[in-house]
C-alpha positions as CSV (number, residue, x, y, z in Angstrom):
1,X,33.9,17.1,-32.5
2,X,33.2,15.1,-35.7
3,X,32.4,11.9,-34.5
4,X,30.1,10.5,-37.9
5,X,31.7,9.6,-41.2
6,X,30.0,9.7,-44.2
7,X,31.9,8.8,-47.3
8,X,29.3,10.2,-49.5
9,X,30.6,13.7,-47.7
10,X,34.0,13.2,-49.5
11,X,31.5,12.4,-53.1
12,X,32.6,8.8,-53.5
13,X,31.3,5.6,-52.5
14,X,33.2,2.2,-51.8
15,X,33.3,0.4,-55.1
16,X,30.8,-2.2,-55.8
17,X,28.6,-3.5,-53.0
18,X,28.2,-7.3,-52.9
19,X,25.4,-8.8,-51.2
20,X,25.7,-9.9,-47.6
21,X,29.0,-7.8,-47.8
22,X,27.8,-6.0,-44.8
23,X,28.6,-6.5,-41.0
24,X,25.7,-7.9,-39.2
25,X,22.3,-8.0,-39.5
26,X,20.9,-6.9,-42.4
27,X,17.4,-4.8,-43.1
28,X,16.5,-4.2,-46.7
29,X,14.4,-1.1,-47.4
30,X,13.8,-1.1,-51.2
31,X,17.1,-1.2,-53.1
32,X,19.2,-0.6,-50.0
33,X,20.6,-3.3,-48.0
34,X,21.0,-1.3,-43.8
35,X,23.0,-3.3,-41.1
36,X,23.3,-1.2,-38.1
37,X,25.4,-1.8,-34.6
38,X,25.8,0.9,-31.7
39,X,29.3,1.8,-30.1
40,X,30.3,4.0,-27.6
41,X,33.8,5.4,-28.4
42,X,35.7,7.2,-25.4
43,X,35.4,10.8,-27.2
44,X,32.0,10.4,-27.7
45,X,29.3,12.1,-24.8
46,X,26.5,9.5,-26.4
47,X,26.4,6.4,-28.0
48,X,27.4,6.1,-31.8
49,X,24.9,4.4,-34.2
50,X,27.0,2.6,-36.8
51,X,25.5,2.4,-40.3
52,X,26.6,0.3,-43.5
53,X,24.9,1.1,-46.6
54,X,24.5,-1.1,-49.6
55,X,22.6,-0.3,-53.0
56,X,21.3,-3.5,-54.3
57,X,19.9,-1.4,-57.9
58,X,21.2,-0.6,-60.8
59,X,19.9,3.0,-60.4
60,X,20.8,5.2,-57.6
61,X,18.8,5.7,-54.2
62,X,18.2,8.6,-52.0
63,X,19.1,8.2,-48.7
64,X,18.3,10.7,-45.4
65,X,19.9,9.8,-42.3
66,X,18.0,12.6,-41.0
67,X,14.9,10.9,-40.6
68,X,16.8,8.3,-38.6
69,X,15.4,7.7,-35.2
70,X,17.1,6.6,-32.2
71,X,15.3,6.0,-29.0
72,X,16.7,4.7,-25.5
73,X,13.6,3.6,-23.3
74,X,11.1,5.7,-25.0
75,X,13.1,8.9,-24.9
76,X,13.8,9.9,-28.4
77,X,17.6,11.3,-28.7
78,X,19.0,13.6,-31.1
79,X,22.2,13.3,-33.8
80,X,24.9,15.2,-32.6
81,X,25.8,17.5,-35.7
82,X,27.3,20.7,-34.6
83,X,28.5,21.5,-38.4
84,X,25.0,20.8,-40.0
85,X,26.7,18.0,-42.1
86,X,23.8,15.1,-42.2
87,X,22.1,15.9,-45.3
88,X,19.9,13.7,-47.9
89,X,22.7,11.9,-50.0
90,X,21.8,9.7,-53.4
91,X,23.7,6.0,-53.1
92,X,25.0,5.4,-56.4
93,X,23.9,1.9,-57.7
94,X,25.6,-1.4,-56.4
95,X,27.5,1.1,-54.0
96,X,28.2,1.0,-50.6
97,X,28.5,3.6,-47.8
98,X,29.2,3.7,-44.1
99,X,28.3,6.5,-41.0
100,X,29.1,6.9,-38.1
101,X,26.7,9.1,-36.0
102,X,26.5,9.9,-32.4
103,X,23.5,10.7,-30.4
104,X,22.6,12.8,-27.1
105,X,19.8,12.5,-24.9
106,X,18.1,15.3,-23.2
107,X,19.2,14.3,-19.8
108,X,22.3,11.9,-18.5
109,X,21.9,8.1,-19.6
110,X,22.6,5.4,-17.1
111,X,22.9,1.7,-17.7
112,X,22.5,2.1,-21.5
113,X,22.9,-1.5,-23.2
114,X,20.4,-1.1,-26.2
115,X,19.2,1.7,-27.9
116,X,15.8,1.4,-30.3
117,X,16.5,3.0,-34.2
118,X,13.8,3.1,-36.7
119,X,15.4,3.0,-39.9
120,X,11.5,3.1,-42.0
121,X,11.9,6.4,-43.7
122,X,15.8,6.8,-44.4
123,X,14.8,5.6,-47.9
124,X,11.3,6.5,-48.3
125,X,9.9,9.3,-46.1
126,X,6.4,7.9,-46.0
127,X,7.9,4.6,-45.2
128,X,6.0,2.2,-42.3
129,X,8.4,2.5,-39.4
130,X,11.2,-0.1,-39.0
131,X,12.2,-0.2,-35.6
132,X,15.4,-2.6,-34.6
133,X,17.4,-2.9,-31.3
134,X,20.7,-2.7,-31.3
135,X,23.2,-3.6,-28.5
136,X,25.3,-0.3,-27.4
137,X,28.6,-1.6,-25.4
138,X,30.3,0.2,-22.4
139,X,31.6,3.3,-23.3
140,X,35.8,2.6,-24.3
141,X,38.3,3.2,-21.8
142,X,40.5,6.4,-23.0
């Protein structure tokens, strides 16, 4: 199952990110603008970390969502990417972009209402860590 999206997988990028454009709250690492929210779709084992991108430079950014981390009470869990697609991608400038990734822990997950990301090093791999919560709803009905 594919569960994440990356526009950047098809090669283009939403035209012409505007500042404060994105849903929620917003972290700026360098040049790029991150709000992030969690969501539990019904085909989805694990939560789904949603991510909207936003270049704020006129010069484009790398971007790894590999380095991503996602953590539910200490326990790190892992991106779910059976078809090795969640690669290093450059954000063109004053761009936008959006994933969708979902995440499996080691073992079952009860009571799951937050999960911890650290988004430090998505944009610069020797990057301070960043850690936010976000709030993961109920997994949807089918």
């Amino acid at each position: 199952m594919r569960l994440w999206l990356i526009v950047a997988a098809t090669g283009c990028w939403a035209p012409s990110y505007q500042v404060g454009s994105l849903d929620g709250e917003v972290h700026h690492l360098g040049c790029v603008d991150i709000a992030v929210r969690g969501a539990w779709p019904h085909e989805a084992v694990g939560p789904v970390v949603v991510i909207e991108l936003g270049n704020r430079c006129e010069h484009s950014v790398p971007v790894d969502l590999r380095r991503l981390e996602v953590f539910h009470d200490g326990t790190r869990l892992k991106a779910f990417d059976p078809d090795d697609e969640i690669d290093a991608r450059r954000i063109d400038a004053r761009q936008t972009g959006a994933e969708w990734i979902e995440y499996r822990a080691p073992s079952r997950i009860d009571g799951l209402d937050a999960l911890d990301v650290d988004l430090g090093r998505v944009v610069d791999a020797d990057a301070s860590p960043h850690v936010v919560r976000i709030a993961v709803p109920q997994r949807e009905a089918p």
